[in-house]
TORFI-277770 format. One record per residue (C-alpha): residue number from 0; x, z, y. Coordinates in nm, 3 decimals, always signed. Layout:
# residues N
REC  num        x        z        y
REC  NUM        X        Z        Y
...
***
This chain:
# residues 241
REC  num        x        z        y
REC    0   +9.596   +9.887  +12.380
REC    1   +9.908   +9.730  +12.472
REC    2  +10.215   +9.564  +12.404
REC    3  +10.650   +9.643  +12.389
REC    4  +10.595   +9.916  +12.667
REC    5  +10.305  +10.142  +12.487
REC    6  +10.466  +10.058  +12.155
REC    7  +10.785  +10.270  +12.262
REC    8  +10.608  +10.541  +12.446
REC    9  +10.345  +10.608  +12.226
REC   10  +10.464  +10.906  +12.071
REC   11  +10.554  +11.048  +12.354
REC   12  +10.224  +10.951  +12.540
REC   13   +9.988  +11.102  +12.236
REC   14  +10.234  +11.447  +12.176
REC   15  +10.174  +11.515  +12.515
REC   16   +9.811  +11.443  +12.573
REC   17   +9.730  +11.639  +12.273
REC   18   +9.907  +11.940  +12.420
REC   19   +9.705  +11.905  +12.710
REC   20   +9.392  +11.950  +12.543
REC   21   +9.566  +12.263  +12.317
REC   22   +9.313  +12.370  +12.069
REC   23   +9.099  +12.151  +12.079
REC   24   +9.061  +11.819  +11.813
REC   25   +9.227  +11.491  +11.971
REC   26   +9.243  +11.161  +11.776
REC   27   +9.405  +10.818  +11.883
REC   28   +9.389  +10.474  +11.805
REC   29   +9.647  +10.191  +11.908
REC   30   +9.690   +9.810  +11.918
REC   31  +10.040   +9.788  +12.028
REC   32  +10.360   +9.621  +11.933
REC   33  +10.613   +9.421  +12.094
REC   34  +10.508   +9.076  +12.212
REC   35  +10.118   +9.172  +12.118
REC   36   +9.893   +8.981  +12.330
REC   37   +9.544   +9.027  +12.396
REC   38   +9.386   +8.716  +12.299
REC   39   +9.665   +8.498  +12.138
REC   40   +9.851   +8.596  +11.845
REC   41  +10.189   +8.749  +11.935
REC   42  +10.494   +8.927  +11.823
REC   43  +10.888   +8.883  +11.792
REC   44  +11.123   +8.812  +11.477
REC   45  +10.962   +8.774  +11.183
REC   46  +10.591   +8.948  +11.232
REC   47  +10.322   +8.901  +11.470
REC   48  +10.055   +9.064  +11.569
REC   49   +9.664   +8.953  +11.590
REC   50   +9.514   +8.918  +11.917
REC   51   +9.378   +9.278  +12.041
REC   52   +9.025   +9.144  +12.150
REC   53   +9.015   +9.065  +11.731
REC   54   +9.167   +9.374  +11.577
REC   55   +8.809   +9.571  +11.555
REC   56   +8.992   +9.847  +11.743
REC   57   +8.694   +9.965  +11.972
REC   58   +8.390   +9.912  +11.717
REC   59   +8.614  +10.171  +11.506
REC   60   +8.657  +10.405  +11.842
REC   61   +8.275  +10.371  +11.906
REC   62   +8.199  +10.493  +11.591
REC   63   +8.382  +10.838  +11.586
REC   64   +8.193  +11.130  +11.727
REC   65   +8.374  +11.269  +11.989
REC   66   +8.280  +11.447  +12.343
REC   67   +8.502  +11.258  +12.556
REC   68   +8.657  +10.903  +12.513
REC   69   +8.949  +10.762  +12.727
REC   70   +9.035  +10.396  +12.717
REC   71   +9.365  +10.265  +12.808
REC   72   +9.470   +9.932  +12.900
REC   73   +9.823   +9.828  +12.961
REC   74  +10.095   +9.580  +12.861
REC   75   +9.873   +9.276  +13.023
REC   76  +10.056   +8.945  +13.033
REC   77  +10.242   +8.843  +12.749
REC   78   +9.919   +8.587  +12.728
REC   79   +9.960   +8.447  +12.971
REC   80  +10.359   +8.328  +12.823
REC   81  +10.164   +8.232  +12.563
REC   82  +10.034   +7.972  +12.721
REC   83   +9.685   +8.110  +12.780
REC   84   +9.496   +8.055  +13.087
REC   85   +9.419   +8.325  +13.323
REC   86   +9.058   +8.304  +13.340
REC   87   +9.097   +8.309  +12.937
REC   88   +9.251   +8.639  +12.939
REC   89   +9.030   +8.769  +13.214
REC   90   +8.721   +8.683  +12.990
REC   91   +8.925   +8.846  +12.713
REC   92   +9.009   +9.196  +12.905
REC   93   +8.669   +9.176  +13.086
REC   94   +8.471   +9.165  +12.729
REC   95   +8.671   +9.489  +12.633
REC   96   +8.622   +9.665  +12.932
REC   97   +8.224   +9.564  +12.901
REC   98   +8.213   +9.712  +12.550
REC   99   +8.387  +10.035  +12.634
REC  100   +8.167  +10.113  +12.942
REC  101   +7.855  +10.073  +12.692
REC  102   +7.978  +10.431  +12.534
REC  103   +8.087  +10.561  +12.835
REC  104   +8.419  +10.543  +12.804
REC  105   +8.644  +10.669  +13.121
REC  106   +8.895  +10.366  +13.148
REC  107   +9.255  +10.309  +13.296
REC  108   +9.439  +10.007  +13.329
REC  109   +9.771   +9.895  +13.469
REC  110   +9.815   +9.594  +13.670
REC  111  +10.142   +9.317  +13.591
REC  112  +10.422   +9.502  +13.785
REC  113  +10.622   +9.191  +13.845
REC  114  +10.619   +9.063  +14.138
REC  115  +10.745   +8.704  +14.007
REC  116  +10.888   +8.561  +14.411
REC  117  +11.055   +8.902  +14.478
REC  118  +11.175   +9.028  +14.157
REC  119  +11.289   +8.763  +13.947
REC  120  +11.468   +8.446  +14.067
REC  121  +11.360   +8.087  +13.879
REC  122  +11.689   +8.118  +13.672
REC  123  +11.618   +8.437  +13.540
REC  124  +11.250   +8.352  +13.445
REC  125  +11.391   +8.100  +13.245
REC  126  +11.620   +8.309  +13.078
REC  127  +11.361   +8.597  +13.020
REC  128  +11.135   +8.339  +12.885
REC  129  +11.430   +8.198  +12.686
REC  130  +11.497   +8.499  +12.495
REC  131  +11.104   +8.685  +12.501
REC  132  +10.937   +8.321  +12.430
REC  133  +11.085   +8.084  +12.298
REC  134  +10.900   +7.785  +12.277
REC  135  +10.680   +7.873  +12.581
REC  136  +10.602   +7.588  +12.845
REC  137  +10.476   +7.820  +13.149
REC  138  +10.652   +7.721  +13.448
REC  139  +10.820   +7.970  +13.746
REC  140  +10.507   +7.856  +13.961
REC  141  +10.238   +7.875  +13.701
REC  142  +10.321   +8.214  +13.615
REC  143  +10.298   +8.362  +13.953
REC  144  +10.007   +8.206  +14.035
REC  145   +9.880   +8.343  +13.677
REC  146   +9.968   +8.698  +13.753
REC  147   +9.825   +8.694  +14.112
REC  148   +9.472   +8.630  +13.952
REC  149   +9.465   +8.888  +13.687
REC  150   +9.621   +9.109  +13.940
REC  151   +9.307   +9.042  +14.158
REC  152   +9.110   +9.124  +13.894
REC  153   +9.150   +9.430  +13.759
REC  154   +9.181   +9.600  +14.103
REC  155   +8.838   +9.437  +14.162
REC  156   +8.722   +9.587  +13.850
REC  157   +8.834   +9.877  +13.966
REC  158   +8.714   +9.887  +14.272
REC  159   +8.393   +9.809  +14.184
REC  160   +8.326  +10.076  +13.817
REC  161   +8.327  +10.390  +13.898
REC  162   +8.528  +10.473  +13.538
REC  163   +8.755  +10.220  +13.558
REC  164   +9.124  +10.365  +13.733
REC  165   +9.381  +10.100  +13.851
REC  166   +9.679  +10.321  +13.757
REC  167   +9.926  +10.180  +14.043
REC  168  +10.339  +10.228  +14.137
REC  169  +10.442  +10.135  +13.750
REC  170  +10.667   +9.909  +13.903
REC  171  +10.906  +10.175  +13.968
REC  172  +10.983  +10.289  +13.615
REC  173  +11.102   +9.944  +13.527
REC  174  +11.456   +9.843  +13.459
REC  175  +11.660   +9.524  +13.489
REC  176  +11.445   +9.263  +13.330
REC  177  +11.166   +9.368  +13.556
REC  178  +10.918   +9.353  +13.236
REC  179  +10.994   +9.715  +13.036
REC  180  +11.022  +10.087  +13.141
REC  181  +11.433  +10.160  +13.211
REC  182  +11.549  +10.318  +12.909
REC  183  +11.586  +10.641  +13.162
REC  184  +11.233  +10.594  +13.304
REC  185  +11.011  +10.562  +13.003
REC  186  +10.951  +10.946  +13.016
REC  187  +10.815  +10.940  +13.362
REC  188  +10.668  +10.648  +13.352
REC  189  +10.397  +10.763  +13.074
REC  190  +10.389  +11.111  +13.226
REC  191  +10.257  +10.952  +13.554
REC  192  +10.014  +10.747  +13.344
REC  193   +9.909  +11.060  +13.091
REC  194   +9.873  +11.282  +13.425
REC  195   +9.608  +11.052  +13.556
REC  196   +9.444  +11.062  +13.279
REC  197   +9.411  +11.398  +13.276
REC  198   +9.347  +11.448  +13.546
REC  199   +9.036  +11.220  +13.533
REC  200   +8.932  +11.420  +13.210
REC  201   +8.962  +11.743  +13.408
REC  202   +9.219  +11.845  +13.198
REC  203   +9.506  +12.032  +13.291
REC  204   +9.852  +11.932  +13.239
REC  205  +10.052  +12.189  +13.049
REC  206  +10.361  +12.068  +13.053
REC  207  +10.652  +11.820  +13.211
REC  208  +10.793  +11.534  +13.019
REC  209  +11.171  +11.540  +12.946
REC  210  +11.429  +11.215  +12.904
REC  211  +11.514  +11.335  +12.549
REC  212  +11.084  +11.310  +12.477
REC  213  +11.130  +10.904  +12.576
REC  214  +11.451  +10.911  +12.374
REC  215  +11.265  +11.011  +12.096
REC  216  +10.979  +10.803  +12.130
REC  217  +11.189  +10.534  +12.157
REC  218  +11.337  +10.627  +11.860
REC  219  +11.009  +10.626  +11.635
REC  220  +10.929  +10.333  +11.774
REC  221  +11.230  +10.154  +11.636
REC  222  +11.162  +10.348  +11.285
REC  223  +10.819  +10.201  +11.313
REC  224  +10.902   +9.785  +11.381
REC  225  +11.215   +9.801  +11.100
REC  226  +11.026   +9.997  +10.797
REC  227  +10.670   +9.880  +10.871
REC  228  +10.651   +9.567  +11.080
REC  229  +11.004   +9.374  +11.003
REC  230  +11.071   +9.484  +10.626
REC  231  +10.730   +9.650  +10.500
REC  232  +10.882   +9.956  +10.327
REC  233  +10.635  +10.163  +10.444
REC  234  +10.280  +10.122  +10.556
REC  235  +10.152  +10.252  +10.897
REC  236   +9.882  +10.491  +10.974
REC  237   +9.526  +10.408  +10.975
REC  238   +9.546  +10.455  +11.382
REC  239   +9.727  +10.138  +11.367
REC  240   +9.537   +9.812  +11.420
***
């Protein structure tokens, strides 16, 4: 579950946990897209997306028989430039976590990796916010304030459930606008995230991630938001929510 981030590595981040696990059966589900928020409708252009904590995504994953079940949770914040308090989306992200612990789930989340009062000046935030959301009335001090309380938390949450991972240092992979993996990054950046996970599955990793795998990703991403999402030529996988 995620947003712009997932959405372009999520070929990448699926090919390679399948190869992990070799023979044997893996299956994947998604709520991602660009601008997709977790409890306010989102999106960019002309399509949104609805809110994750609606899309029926986990009473669909509880429902498949499987041995093992991995829950990740990333992207978090484009809420709150909604407009959407934090303790709203905290209620939001803490109901999903909730639910997924019921079946056992093993569960890893990623924090917001800006750090609004050393990354990005008040003239860039309104620029970002400009151009990613339009329309939104957040202000510079709001948002930090915002992100500093989700922040807190999920590595309380963390702390404090034994299968819940705070999946730290993501803030390194990102690139100029401080929000999305560097076009040269994305490749580590979900290796890093997939190796965790794997290595929380006790499963072992069988193989590196190359630049031309986030290329690619990248790629079918793009294939995905102009023929499904932005003209509706074709219609996407039942993984898709």
């Amino acid at each position: 579950m995620g947003a712009s981030n997932l959405a372009r590595g999520y070929s990448l981040l699926t090919r390679h946990i399948s190869s992990c696990f070799g023979k044997n059966k893996t299956e994947f589900l998604n709520a991602l897209g660009p601008g997709r928020g977790f409890c306010a409708r989102g999106g960019m252009f002309n399509f949104t997306y609805p809110p994750i904590q609606d899309c029926r995504i986990l009473e669909v994953a509880k429902k498949k028989s499987c041995d093992i079940r991995a829950v990740l949770i990333t992207d978090i914040g484009n809420d709150l430039m909604y407009g959407v308090l934090a303790d709203t989306l905290i209620e939001s992200l803490d109901g999903l976590i909730g639910r997924a612990l019921q079946w056992d789930a093993e569960i890893f989340l990623t924090s917001i990796h800006v750090n609004l009062k050393k990354d990005v000046s008040p003239t860039m935030f309104f620029i970002l916010k400009s151009f990613f959301y339009p329309g939104s009335s957040i202000t510079y001090e709001e948002a930090d304030l915002f992100i500093t309380k989700v922040n807190g938390y999920l590595e309380e949450k963390a702390r404090k459930n034994e299968r819940v991972y705070l999946i730290s240092g993501m803030k390194s992979f990102t690139g100029m606008d401080k929000i999305h993996y560097s076009f040269l990054k994305t490749h580590s950046a979900w290796e890093k995230i997939a190796n965790e996970i794997c290595h929380v599955l006790k499963v072992p990793v069988q193989k590196k991630m190359r630049l031309a795998d986030g290329i690619s990703s990248i790629i079918a991403n793009l294939y995905r938001l102009i023929f499904c999402d932005m003209f509706r030529f074709k219609k996407k996988g039942r993984e898709y929510f």
